[in-house]
N, C-alpha and C positions, 0 to 999 in steps of 0.2 A: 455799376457796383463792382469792386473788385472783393473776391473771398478770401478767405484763408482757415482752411479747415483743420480742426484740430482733436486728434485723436488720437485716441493710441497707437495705430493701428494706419494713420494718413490718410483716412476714408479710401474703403471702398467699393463705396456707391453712397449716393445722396439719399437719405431718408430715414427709415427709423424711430429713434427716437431722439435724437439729435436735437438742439436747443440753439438757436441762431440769437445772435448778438449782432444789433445794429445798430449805429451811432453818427452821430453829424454834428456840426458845431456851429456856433453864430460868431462869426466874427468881422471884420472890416476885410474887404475882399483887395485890398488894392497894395497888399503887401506890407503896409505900416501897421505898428500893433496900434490895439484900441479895445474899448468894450467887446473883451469874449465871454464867450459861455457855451457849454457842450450838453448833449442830452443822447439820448439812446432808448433800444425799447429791447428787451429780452422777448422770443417768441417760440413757441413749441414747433413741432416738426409740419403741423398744420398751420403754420403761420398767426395763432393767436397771441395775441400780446399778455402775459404772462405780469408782465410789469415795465414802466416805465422810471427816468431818470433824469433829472438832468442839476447841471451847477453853475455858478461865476467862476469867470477865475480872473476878474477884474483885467487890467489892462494888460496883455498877452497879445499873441501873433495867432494865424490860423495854424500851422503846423500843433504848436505847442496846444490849442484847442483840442486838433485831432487826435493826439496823444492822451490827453489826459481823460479825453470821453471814452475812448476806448480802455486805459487802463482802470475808471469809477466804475464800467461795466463787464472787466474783468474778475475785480473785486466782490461787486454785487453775485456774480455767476459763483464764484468759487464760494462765498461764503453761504447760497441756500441749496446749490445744487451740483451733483457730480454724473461726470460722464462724458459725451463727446459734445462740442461746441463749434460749431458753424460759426465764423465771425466775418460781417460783410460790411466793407465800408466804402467812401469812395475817394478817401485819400489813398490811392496807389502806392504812395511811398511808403506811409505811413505802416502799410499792410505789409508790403516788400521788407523792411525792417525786423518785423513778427516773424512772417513765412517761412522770410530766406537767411533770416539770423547774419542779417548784413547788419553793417557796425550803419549804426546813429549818430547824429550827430551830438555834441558830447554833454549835451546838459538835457539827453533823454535819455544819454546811458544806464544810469539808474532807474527811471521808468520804468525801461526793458527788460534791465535783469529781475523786478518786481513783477512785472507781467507773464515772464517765462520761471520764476520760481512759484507764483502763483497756478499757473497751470500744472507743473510739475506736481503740485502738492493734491493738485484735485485731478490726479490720473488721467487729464487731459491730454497731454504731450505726448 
């Protein structure tokens, strides 16, 4: 699992009352798009699941999967709860994009700047 922790503050130290967001996708592993779909599970600092998610997004690639589960469960976060958010997934890039506010490639650009004005607006960032 790669993390990317998000606070006001750049965590520091794990624990608290922190709210961790984790996310995965179902899709055709072999590089061609096909039936996707993403889900995720919101969990408290004790690792209880809090709530669960998931979507279609019909016929997609894995990237664009890993994107969009992570941004349905950024939504979800900001719209019941505020504060600091732990977000762990295990697309590397996907994470590197968030973390390190490295440029995307350009049909997530929009995504990104929705998932980083989303955090901005719930005092996460």
């Amino acid at each position: 699992m790669i993390r990317w922790l998000c606070t006001m503050e750049e965590f520091k130290g794990i624990g608290g009352d922190q709210l961790r967001l984790s996310w995965t996708n179902i899709a055709r592993m072999r590089g061609n798009a096909g039936p996707t779909g993403f889900g995720g599970l919101l969990r408290d600092h004790e690792r209880n699941i809090l709530l669960s998610y998931s979507g279609l997004l019909g016929v997609n690639d894995l990237i664009a999967a890993e994107v969009m589960g992570l941004l349905h469960g950024i939504h979800i976060f900001t719209s019941q709860f505020t504060g600091p958010l732990d977000i762990e997934g295990d697309a590397s890039v996907v994470i590197s994009w968030g973390k390190y506010h490295t440029e995307s490639p350009w049909k997530f650009v929009y995504h990104f700047r929705e998932i980083f004005n989303l955090l901005m607006q719930s005092s996460c960032a």
